[in-house]
N, CA, C and O atoms as a GROMACS GRO file, in nm:
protein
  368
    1UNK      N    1  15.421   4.697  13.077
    1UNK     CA    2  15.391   4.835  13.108
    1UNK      C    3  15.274   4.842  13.204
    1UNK      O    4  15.175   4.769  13.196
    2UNK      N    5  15.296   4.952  13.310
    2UNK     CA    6  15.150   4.946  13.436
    2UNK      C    7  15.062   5.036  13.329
    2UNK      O    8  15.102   5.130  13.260
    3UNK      N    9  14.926   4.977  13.338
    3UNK     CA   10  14.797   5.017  13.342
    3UNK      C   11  14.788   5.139  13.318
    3UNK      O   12  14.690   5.096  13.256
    4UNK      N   13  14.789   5.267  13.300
    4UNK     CA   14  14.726   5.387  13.329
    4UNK      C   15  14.619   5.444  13.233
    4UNK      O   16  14.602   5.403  13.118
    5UNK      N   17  14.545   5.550  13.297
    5UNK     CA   18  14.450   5.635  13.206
    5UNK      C   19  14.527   5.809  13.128
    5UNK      O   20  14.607   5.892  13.171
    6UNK      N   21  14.488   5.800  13.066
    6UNK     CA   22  14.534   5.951  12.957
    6UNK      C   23  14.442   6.002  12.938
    6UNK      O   24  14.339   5.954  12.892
    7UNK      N   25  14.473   6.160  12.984
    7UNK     CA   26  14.376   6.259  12.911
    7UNK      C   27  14.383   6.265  12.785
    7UNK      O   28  14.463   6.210  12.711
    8UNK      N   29  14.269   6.355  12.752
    8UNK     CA   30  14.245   6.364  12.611
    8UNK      C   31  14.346   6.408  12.527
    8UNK      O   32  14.366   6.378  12.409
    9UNK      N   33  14.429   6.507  12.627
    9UNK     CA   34  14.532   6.582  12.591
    9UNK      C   35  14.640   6.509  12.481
    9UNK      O   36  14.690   6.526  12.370
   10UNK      N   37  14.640   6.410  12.602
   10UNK     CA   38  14.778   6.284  12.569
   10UNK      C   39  14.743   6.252  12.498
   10UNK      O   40  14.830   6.272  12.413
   11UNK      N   41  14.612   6.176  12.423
   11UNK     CA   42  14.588   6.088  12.330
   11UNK      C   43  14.610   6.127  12.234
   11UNK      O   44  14.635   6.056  12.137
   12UNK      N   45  14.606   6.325  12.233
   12UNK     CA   46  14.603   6.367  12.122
   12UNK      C   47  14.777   6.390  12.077
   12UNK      O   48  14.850   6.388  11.978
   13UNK      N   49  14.780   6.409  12.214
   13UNK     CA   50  14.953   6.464  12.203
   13UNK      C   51  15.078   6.362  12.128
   13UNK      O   52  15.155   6.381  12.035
   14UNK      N   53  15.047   6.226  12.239
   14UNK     CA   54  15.146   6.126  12.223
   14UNK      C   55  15.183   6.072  12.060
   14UNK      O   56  15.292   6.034  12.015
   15UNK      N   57  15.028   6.087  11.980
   15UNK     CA   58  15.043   5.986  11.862
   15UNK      C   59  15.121   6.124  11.739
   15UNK      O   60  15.178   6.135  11.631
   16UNK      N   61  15.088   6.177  11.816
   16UNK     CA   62  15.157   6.337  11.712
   16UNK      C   63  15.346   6.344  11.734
   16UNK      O   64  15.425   6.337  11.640
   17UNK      N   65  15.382   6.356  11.861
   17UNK     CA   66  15.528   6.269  11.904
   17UNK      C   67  15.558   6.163  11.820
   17UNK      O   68  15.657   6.177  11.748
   18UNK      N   69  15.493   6.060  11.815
   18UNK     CA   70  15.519   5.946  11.802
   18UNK      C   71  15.574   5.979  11.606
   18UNK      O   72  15.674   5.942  11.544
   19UNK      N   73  15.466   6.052  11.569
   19UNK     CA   74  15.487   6.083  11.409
   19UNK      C   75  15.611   6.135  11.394
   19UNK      O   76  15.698   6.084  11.323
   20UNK      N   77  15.629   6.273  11.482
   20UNK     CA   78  15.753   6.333  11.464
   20UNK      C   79  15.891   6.219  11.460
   20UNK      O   80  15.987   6.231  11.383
   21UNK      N   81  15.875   6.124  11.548
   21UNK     CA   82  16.007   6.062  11.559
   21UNK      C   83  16.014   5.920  11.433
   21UNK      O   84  16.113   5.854  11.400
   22UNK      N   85  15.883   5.908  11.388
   22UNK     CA   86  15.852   5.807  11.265
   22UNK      C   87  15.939   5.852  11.140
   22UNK      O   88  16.009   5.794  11.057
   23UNK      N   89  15.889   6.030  11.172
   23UNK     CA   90  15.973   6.076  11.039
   23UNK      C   91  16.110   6.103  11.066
   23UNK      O   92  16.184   6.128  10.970
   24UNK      N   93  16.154   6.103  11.181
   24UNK     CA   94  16.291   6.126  11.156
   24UNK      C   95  16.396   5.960  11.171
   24UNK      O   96  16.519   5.960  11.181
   25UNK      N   97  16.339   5.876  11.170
   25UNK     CA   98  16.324   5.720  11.121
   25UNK      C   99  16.340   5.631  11.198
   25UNK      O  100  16.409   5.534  11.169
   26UNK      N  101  16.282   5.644  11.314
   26UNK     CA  102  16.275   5.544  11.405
   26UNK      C  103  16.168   5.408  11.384
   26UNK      O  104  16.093   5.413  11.287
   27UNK      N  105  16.162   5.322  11.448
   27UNK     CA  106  16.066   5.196  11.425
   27UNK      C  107  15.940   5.212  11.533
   27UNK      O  108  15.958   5.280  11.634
   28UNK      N  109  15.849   5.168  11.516
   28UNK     CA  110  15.757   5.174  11.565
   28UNK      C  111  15.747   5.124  11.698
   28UNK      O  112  15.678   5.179  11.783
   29UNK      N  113  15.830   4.997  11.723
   29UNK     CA  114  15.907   4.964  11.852
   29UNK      C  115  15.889   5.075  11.940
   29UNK      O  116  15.803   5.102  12.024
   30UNK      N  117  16.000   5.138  11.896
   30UNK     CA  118  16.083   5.247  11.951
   30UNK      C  119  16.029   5.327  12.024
   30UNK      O  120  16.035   5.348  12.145
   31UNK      N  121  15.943   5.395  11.895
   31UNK     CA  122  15.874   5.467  11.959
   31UNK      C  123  15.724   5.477  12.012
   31UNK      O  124  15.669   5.587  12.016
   32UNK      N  125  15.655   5.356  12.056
   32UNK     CA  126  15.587   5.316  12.168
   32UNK      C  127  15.609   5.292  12.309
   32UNK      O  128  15.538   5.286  12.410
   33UNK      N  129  15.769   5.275  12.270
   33UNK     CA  130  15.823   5.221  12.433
   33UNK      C  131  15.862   5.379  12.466
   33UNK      O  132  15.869   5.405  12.586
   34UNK      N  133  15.893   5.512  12.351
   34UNK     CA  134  15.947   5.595  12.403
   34UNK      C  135  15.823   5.673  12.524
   34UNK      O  136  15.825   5.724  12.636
   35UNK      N  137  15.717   5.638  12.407
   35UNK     CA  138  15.574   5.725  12.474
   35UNK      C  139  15.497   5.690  12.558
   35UNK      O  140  15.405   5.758  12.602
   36UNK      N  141  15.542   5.524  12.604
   36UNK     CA  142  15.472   5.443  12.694
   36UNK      C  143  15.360   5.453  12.700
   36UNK      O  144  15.285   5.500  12.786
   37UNK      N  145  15.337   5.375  12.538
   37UNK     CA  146  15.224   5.312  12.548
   37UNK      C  147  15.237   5.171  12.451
   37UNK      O  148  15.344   5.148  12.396
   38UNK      N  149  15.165   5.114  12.440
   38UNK     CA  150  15.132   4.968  12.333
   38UNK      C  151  15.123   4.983  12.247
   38UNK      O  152  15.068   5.091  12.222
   39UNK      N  153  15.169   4.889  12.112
   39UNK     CA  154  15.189   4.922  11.982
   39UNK      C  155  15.038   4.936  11.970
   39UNK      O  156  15.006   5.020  11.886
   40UNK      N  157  14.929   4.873  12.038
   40UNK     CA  158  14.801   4.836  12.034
   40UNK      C  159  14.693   4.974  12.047
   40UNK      O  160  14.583   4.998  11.996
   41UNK      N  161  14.773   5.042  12.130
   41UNK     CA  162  14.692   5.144  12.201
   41UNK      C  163  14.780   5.206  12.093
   41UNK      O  164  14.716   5.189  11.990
   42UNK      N  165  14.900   5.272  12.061
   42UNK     CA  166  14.896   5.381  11.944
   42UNK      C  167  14.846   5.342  11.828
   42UNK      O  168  14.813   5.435  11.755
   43UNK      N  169  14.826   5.208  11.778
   43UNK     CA  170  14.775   5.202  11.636
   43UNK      C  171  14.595   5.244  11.695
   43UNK      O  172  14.542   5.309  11.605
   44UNK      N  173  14.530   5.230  11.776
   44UNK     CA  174  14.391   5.240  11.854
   44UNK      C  175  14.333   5.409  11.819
   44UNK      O  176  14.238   5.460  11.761
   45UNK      N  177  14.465   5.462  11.900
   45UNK     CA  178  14.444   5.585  11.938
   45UNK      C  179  14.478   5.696  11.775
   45UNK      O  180  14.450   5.815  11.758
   46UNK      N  181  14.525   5.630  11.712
   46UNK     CA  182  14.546   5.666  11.564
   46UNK      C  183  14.449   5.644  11.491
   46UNK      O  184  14.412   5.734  11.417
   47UNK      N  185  14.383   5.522  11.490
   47UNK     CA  186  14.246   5.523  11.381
   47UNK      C  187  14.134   5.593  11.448
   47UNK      O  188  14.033   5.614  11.381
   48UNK      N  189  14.138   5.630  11.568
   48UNK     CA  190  13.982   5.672  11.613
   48UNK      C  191  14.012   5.835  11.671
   48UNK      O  192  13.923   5.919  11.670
   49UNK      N  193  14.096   5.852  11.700
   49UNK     CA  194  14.149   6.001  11.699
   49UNK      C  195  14.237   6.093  11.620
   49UNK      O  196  14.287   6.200  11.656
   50UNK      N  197  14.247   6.026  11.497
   50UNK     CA  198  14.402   6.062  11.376
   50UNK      C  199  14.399   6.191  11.375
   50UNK      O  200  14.501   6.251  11.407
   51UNK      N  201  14.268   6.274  11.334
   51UNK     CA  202  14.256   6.424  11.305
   51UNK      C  203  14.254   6.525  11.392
   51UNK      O  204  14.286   6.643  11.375
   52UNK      N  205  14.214   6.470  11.483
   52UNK     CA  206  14.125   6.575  11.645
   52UNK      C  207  14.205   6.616  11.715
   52UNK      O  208  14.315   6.571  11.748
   53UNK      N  209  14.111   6.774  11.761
   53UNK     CA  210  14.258   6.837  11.883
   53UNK      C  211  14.172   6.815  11.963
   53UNK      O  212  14.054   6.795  11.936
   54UNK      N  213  14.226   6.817  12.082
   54UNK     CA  214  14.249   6.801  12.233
   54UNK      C  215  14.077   6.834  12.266
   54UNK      O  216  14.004   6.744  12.308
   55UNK      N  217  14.031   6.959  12.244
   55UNK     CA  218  13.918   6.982  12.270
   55UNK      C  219  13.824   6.862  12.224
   55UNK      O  220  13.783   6.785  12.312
   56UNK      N  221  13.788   6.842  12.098
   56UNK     CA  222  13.757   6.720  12.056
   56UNK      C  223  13.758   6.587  12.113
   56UNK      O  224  13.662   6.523  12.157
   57UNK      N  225  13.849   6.562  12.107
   57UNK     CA  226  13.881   6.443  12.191
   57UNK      C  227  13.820   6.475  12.363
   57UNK      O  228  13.765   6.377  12.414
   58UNK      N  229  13.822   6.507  12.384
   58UNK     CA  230  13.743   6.577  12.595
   58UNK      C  231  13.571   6.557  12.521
   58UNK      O  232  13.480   6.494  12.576
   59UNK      N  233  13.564   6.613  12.413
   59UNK     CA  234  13.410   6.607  12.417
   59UNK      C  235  13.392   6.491  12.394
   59UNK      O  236  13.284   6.467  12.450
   60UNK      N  237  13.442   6.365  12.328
   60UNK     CA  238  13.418   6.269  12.267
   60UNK      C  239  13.412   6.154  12.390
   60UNK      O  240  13.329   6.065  12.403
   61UNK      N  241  13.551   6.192  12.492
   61UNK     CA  242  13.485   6.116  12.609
   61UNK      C  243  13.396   6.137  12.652
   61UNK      O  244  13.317   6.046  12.676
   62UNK      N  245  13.370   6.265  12.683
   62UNK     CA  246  13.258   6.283  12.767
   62UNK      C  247  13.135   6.220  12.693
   62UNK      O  248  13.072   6.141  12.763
   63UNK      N  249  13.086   6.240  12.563
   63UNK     CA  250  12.987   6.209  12.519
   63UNK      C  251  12.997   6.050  12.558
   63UNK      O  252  12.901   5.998  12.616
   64UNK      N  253  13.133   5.960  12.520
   64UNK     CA  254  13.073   5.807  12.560
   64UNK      C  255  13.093   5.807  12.708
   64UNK      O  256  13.126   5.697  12.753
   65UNK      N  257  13.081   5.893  12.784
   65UNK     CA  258  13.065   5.839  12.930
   65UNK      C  259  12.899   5.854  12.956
   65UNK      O  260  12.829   5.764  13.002
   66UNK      N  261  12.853   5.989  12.914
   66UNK     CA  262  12.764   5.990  12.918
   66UNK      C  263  12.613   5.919  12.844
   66UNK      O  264  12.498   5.904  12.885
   67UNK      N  265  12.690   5.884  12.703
   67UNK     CA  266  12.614   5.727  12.631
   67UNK      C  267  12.594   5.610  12.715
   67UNK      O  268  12.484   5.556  12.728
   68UNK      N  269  12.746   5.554  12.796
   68UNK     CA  270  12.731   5.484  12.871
   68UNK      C  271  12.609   5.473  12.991
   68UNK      O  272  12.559   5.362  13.012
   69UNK      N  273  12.571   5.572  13.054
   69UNK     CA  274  12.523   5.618  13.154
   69UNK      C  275  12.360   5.630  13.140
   69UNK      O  276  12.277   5.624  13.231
   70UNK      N  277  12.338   5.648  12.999
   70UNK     CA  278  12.229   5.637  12.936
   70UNK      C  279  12.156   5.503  12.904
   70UNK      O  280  12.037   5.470  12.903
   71UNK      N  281  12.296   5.426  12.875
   71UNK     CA  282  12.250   5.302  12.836
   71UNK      C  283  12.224   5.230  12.972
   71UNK      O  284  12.119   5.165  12.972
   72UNK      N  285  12.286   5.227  13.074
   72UNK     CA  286  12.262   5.182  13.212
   72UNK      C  287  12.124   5.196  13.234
   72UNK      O  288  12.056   5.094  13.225
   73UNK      N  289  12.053   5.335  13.268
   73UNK     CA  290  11.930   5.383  13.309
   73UNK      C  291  11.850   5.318  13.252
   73UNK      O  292  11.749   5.290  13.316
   74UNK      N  293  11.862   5.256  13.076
   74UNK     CA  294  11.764   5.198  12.975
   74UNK      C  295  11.786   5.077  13.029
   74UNK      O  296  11.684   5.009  13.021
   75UNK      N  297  11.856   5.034  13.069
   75UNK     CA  298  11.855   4.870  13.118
   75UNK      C  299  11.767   4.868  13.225
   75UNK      O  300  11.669   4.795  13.240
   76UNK      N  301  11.812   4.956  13.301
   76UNK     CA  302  11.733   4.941  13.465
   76UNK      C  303  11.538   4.944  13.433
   76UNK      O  304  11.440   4.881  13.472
   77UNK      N  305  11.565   5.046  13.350
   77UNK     CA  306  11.424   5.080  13.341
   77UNK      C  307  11.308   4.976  13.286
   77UNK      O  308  11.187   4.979  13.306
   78UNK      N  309  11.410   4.858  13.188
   78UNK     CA  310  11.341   4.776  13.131
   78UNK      C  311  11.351   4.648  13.225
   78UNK      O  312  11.268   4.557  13.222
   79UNK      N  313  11.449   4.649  13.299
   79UNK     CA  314  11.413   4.550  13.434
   79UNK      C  315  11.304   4.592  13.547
   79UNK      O  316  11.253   4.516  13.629
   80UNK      N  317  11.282   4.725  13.533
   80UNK     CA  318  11.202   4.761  13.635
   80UNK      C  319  11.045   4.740  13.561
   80UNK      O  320  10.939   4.728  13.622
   81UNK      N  321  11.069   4.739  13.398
   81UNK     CA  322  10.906   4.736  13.349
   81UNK      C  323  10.898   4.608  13.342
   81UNK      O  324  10.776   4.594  13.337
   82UNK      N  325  10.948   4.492  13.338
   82UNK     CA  326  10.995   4.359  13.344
   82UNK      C  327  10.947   4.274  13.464
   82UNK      O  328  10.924   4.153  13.469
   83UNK      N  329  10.940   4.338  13.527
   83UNK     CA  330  10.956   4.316  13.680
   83UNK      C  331  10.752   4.353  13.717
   83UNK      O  332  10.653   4.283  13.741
   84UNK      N  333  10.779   4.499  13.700
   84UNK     CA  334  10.604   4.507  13.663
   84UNK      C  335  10.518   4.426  13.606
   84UNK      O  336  10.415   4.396  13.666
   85UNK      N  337  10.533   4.397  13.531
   85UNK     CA  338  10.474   4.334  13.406
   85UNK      C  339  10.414   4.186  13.501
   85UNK      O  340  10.296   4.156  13.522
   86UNK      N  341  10.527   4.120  13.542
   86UNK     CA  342  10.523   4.037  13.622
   86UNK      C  343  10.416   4.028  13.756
   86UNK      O  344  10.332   3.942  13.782
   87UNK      N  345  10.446   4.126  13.816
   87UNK     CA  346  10.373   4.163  13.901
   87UNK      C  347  10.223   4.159  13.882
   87UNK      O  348  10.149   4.085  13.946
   88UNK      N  349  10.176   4.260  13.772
   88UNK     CA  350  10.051   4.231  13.714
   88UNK      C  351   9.982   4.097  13.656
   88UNK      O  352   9.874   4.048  13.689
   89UNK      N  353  10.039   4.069  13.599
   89UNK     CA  354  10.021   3.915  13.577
   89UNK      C  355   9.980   3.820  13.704
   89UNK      O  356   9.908   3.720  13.694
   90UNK      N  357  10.024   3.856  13.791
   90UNK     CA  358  10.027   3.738  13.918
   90UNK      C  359  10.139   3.601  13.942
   90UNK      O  360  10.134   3.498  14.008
   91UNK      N  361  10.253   3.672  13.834
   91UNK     CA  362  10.386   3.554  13.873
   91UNK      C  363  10.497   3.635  13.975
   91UNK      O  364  10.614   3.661  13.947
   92UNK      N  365  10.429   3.665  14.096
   92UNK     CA  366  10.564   3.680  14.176
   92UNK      C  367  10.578   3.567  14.241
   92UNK      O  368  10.676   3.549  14.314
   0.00000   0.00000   0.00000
């Protein structure tokens, strides 16, 4: 299967599909290949999004993009005091 990204929408949407056709008794196979995605990515997208609507899920990326982004700046900042530190000392 190619690569792609899903909105929040989908993540929320697909694994809710996927139930409907569980109960009317398809295999799990089935219906991963129907929703195109990985048995990996719907069992994924089921333990960490099982309950959440759509809205939810949008905030939840956003919050780890923006965690991410946070954590970047904290790195830089401690290479940049790192780097100082150095400086003062007299090991450049």
């Amino acid at each position: 299967m190619a690569r792609r990204r899903h909105t929040p929408e989908q993540i929320i949407q697909k694994p809710r599909e996927a139930d409907r056709m569980l109960g009317e008794g398809s295999d799990v196979v089935t219906v991963c290949r129907h929703i195109e995605v990985s048995e990996a990515s719907y069992h994924r997208w089921r333990n960490q999004y099982g309950g959440m609507k759509a809205d939810d899920a949008k905030k939840l990326k956003e919050l780890e993009k923006e965690n991410s982004r946070l954590k970047r700046i904290v790195a830089d900042q401690a290479l940049d005091i790192a780097a100082l530190k150095d400086v003062a000392q007299g090991k450049f």
